[in-house]
Each structure stands twice: as C-alpha cells, then as structure tokens.
C-alpha positions in Angstrom: 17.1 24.7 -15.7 19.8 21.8 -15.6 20.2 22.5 -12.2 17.0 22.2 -11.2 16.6 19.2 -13.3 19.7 17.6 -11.3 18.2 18.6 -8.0 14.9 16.6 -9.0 17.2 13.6 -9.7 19.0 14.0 -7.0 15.5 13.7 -4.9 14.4 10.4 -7.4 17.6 9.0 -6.6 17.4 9.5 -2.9 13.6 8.3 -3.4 14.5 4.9 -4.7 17.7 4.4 -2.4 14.7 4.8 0.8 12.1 2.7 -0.9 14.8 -0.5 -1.6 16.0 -1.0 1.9 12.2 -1.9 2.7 12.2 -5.5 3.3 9.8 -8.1 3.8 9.3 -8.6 7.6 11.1 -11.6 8.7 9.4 -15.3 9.0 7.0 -13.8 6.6 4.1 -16.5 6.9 1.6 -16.0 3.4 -1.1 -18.1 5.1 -1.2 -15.5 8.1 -2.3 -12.8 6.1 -5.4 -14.7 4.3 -8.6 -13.3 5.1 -10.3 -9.8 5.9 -8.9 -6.8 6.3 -10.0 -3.1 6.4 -7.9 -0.3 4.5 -7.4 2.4 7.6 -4.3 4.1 6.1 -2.7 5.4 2.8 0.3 7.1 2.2 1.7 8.1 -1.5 4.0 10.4 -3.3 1.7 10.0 -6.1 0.6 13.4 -7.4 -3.3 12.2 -7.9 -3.4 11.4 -4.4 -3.7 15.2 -3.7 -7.3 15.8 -5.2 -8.7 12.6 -4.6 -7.3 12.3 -0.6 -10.4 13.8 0.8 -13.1 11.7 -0.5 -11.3 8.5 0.3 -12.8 6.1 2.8 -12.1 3.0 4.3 -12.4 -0.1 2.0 -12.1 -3.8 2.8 -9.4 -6.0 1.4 -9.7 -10.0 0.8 -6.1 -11.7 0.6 -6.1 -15.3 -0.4 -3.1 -17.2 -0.8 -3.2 -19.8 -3.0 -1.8 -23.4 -2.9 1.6 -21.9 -5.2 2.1 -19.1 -2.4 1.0 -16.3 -4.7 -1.5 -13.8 -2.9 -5.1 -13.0 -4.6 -6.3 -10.0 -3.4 -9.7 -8.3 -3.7 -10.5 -4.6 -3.0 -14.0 -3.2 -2.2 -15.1 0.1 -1.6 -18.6 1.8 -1.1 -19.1 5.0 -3.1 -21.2 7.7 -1.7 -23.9 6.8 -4.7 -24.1 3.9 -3.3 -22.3 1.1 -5.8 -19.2 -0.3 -5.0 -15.2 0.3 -6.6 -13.9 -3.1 -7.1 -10.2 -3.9 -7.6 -8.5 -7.7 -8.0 -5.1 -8.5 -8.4 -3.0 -11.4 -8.5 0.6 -10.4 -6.5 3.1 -13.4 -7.2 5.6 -14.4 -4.9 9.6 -13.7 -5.2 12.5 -15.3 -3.9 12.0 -13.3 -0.8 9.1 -14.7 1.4 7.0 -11.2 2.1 7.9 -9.3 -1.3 5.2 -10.0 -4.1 4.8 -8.6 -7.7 1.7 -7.9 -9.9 1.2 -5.9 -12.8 -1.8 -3.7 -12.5 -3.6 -3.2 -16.1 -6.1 -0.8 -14.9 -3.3 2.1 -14.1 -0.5 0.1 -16.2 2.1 -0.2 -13.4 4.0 -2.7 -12.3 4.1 -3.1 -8.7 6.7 -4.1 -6.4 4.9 -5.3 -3.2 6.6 -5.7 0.4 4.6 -6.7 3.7 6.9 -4.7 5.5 5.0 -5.3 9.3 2.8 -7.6 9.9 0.9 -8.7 13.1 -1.3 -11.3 11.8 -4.1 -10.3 14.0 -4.2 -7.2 14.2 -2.3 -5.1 11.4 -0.4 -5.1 8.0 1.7 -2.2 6.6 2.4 -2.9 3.2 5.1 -0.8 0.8 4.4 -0.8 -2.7 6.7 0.7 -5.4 4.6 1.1 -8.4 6.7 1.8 -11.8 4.8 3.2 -14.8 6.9 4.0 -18.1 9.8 5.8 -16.6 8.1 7.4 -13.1 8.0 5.8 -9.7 5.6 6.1 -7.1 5.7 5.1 -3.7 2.3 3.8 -2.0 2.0 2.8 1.7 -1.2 0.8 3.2 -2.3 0.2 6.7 -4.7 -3.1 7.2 -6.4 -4.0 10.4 -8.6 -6.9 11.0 -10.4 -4.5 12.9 -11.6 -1.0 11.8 -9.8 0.3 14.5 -6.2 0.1 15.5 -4.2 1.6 18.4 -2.8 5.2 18.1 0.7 3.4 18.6 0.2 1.6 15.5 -1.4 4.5 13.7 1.6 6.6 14.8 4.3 3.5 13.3 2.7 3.8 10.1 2.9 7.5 10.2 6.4 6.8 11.0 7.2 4.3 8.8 5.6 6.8 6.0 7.9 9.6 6.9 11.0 7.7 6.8 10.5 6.7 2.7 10.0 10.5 2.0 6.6 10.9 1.7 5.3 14.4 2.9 2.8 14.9 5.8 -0.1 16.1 4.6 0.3 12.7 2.1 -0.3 10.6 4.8 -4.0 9.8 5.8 -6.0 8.2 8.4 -9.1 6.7 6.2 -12.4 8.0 7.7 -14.9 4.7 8.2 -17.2 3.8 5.7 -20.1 1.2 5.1 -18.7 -2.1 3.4 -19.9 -2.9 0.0 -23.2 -5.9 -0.1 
C-alpha cells in the first residue's frame, strides 16, 4: 500500500514538474487573440474526460481582451437537443504576458492558464492547470479561426499533449458541430 501510494506521488510529482515548464509563447500579444475561435482539440488527465470524450463536439470560443489586458472569454456549444452549453470566464493577466488565471465557480478550480502557441490567424494551443482542493488536472485546447487546421498542426498538439503526460487515447480531435444561434 505505501509503496504504491509513493509510486502515485512519484507520478503527481513528475506531473507537475512537466506542466510548470509550459510557458507563455514569447511576444505574447493579448490583442491578437481577440475574436472567434473554434474548439478542434482537447486533451486532459482528468478522469471525467473518459465517459464524456465521445459525445464531445466542436464548440466556438469568443476571447475579448479588455482595456486592463485581462481576457473575457465565452464558450458555446450546441447540444444534440438542440439548446446550447454556455460557459464565461474572466482569465486575468500575470506578470508573464501569455499566462492568465481565473477561478472557475461552476467546477470550483482554480485555473492556471498559458497560451503556450499561438499563430494569431490560424491556431492557439492553450495549457491549463486546473487545481481543485488538493488534485490537479492538466487540460490542453486546440483553437482555430477556422474549423479546420492542417494535420501538421493537429500532429503539434498531439505532440505537445504527449510531452505533459497525458495518455493517447486522452487526446481528441473534436468532431464538427453546428454553432449555437
């Protein structure tokens, strides 16, 4: 039992050391990101991510920065019944231009954000590290301003995925989906 429990440490450990040397893509320019983008990948060591993976489709994120350099951002998604999953978040700026924080009330976490990649017109790979009481989770996102993106950037976030721990078949390609009205 205790070596087990030291051998899941040892992973955590290992987990967090990965996930802290992700840092903000240099020149990080807020203003660049503002505007529409679609959700084409997700990537998470989070256990719920498992059951719910399959019925996940492309959303559409709205990022706004505002006039203090904080980021608002707004999440749609259409379910299949028809109405629409809606998620808002403020994510404030750090010292570090690129690296945001927010605190998210619906799953109580509080989220470390880093644009880790960005090509303003065409793709955004965020890395989040979400704590919530004494668990951490990793969470990866792939933006486009398109719904489609090249396999090479498809394969970097794959990539990219792999290299903070998180398992294969945890990685997804979002299937496309109508936007919300």
């Amino acid at each position: 039992m205790a070596t087990a429990l030291l051998g899941l440490l040892g992973v955590f450990i290992c987990a967090l050391a990965v996930s802290s040397e992700v840092l903000p893509q240099a020149d990080f320019d807020v203003k660049g990101v503002a505007g529409k983008w679609y959700l084409i990948g997700f990537a998470t060591n989070a256990e719920w991510f498992i059951a719910r993976k399959a019925s996940m489709k492309m959303g559409v994120a709205m990022l706004t920065p505002t006039d203090e350099g904080d980021l608002e951002m707004a999440y749609s998604s259409l379910n299949p019944d028809g109405t629409c999953w809606r998620m808002n978040h403020l994510a404030q700026k750090t010292d570090v231009p690129g690296k945001f924080s927010f605190r998210s009330e619906r799953w109580e976490t509080e989220n470390d954000m880093r644009v880790a990649d960005v090509k303003y017109d065409e793709y955004a790979l965020i890395h989040t590290i979400k704590t919530k009481a004494d668990s951490t989770t990793l969470l990866n996102k792939l933006y486009g301003r398109t719904p489609d993106l090249s396999q090479d950037v498809l394969d970097k976030f794959t990539e990219f995925s792999l290299e903070q721990g998180i398992l294969p078949e945890n990685i997804a390609i979002l299937p496309k989906n109508d936007e919300c009205p």
